[in-house]
C-alpha positions as CSV (number, residue, x, y, z in Angstrom):
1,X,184.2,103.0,0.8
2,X,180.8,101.7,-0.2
3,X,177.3,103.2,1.1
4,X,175.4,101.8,3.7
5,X,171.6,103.7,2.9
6,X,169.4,102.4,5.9
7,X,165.9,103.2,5.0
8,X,163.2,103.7,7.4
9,X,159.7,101.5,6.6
10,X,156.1,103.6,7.6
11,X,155.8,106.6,5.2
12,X,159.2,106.6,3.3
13,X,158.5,102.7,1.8
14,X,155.0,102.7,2.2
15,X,152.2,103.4,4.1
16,X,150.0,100.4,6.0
17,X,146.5,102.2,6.1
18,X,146.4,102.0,9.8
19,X,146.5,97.5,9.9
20,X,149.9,97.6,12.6
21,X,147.4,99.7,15.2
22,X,144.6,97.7,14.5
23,X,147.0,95.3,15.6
24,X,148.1,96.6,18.5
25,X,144.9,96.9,19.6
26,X,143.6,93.8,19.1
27,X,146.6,91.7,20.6
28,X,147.2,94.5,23.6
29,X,143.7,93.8,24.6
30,X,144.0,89.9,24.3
31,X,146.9,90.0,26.1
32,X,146.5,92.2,29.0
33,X,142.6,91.7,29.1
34,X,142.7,95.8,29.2
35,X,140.8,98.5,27.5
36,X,142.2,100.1,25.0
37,X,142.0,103.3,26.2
38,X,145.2,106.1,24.5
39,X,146.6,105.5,20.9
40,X,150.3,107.2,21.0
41,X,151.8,108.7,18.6
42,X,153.8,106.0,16.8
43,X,155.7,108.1,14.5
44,X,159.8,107.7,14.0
45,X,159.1,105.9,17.5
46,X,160.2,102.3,18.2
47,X,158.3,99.5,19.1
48,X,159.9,99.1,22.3
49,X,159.7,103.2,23.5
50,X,155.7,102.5,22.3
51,X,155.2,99.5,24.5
52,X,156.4,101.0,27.7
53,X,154.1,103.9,26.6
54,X,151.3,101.9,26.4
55,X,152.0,99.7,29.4
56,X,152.1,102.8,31.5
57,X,149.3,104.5,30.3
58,X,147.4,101.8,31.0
59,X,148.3,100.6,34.5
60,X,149.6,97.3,33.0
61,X,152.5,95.8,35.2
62,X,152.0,92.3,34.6
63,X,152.6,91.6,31.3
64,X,156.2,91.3,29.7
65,X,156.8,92.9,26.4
66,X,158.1,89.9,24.6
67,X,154.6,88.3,25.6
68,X,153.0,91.2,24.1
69,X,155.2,91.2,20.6
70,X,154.4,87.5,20.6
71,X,150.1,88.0,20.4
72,X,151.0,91.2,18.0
73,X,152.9,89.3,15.1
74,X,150.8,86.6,15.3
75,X,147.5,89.4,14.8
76,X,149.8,91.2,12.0
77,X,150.0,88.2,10.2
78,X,146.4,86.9,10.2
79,X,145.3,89.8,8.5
80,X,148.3,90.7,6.5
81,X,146.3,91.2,3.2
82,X,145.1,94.6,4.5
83,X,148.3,96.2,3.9
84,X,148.4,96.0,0.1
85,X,144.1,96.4,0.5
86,X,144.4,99.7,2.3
87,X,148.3,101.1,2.5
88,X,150.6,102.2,-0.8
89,X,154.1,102.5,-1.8
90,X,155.2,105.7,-1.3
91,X,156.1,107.4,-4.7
92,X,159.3,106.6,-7.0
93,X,160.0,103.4,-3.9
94,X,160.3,101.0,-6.5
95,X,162.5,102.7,-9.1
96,X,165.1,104.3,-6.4
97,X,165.5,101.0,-5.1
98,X,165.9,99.1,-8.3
99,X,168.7,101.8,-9.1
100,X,170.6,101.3,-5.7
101,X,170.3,97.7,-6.1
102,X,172.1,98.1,-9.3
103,X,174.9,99.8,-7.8
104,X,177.7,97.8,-6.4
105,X,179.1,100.5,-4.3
106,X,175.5,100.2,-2.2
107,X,174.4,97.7,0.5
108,X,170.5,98.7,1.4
109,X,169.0,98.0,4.8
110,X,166.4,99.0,7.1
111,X,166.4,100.7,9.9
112,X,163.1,100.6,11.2
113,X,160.8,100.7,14.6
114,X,158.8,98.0,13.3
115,X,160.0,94.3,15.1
116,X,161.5,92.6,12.6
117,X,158.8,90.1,11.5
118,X,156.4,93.1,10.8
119,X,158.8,94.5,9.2
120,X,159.2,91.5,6.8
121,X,155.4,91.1,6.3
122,X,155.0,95.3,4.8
123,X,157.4,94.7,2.6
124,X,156.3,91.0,1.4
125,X,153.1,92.5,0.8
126,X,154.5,94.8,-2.1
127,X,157.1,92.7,-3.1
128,X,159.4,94.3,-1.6
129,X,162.5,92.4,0.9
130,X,165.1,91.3,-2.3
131,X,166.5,95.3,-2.3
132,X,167.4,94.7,1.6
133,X,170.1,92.6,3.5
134,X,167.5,92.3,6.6
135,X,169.6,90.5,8.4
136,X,172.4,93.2,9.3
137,X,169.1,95.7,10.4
138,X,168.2,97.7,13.0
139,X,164.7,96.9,14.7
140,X,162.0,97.8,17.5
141,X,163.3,95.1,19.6
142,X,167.2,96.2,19.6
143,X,166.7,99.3,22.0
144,X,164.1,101.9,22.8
145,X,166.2,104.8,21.5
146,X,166.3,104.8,17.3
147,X,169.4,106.3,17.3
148,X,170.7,103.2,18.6
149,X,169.4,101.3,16.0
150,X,171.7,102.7,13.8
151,X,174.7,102.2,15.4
152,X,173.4,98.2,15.9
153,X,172.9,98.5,12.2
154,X,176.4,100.1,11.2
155,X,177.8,97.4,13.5
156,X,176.4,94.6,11.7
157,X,177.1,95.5,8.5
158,X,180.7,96.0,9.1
159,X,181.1,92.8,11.1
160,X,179.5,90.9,7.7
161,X,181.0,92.4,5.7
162,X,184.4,92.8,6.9
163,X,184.4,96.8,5.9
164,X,183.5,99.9,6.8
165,X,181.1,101.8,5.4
166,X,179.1,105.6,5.0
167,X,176.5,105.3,6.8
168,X,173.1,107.1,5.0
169,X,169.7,107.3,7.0
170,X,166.8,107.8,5.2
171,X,163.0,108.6,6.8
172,X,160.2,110.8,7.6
173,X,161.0,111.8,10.9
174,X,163.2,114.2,13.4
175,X,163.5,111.0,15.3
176,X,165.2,109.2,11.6
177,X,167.3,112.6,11.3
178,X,168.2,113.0,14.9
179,X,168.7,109.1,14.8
180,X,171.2,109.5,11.8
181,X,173.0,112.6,12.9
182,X,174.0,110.9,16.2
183,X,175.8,108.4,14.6
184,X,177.5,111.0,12.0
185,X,175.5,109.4,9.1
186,X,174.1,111.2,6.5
187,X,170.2,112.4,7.0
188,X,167.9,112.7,3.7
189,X,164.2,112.9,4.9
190,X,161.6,113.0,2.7
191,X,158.5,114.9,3.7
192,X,156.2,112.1,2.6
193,X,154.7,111.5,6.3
194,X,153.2,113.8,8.8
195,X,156.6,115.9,9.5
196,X,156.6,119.1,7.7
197,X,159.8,120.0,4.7
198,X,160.6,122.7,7.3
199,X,160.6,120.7,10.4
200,X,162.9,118.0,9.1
201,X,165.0,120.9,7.9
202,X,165.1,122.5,11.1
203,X,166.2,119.2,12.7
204,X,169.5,119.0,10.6
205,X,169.0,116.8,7.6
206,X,171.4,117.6,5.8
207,X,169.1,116.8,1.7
208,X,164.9,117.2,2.4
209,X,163.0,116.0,-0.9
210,X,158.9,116.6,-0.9
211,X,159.3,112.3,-2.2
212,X,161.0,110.1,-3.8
213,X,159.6,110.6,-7.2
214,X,162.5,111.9,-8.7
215,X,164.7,109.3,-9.4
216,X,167.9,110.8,-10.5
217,X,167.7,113.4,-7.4
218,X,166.8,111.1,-5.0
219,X,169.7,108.4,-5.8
220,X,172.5,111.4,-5.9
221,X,171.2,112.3,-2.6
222,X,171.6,109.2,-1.5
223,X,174.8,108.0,-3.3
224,X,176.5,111.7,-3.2
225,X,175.7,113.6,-0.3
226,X,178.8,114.1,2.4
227,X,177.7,114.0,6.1
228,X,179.5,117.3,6.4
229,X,177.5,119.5,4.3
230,X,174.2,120.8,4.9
């Protein structure tokens, strides 16, 4: 049964240097001709769980978010050439990819908060997007709840391909490891975001790495690791 490693985007890929809440900002504001007043915390959260957030915070009840997501990738896209300006790959991205690519007993997708447009434009702007097969992803728009995502993900891939697979989550978060756990996936976190080694730990993951620097470690955890153990 081949692998299906569904990576996460914001701090296990890369990090955007902070363009996505500029705009958020910027098309909330044109949008809902309201204040930004309360930046949440968008971490392991989805797109969807942050609008409603953000709606409710600020008294908005007239706007839809599909209106909203409209304004936002059209604002994400005008100034796309910030990301590779101010954000990074996170370390070892390129080479763990490149190995997992290589291995024909691995499909790579993403399982991500991000809508999926977003989504594409981070990784275009570090040539990344050839390692993934977007289309059977899970996204910001599928559901407010992440773990959901990953079922949606799991589902699509095994409609595609006409196979089932072991499911592998990979991210930052509790939300990616709580995410992962409900749908009896294997969890590897990697403590490259604002979640502590410990914390992730805590949360059940069942590999922790500091990154993804490592090759050889990180592909075994990826490739090896039962959902049982740990």
């Amino acid at each position: 049964m081949r692998r299906l490693v569904m990576w996460d985007i914001d701090y296990t890929l890369l990090r955007g240097g902070g363009v996505t809440t500029r705009a958020w900002k910027a098309a909330f504001t044109e949008v809902t001709g309201v204040e930004w007043r309360d930046t949440p915390n968008f971490g392991g959260r989805t797109d969807t769980d942050i609008c409603t957030e953000v709606f409710a915070s600020h008294g908005v009840t007239d706007c839809t978010p599909e209106r909203f997501f409209a304004r936002y990738v059209e604002v994400v896209h005008e100034i796309r050439h910030e990301f590779a300006e101010q954000g990074a790959l996170m370390p070892g991205v390129r080479a763990v990819l490149a190995r997992l690519a290589d291995d024909p007993g691995v499909v790579q997708t993403l399982v991500t908060g991000n809508v999926p447009q977003v989504a594409a434009v981070k990784l275009a702007a570090f040539g990344l997007g050839g390692e993934f097969d977007a289309e059977v992803g899970g996204y910001g728009t599928d559901h407010a709840v992440r773990a959901v995502l990953v079922r949606r993900c799991l589902e699509r891939a095994q409609v595609k391909y006409a196979e089932s697979f072991h499911p592998v989550v990979i991210g930052d978060t509790v939300h990616d490891v709580t995410a992962a756990l409900a749908n009896g996936a294997v969890a590897v976190a990697v403590a490259t975001g604002r979640t502590a080694a410990a914390e992730l730990a805590a949360a059940g993951a069942h590999v922790v790495l500091p990154d993804l620097a490592d090759t050889d470690v990180a592909v075994r955890a990826l490739t090896r690791q039962k959902a049982t153990s740990g």
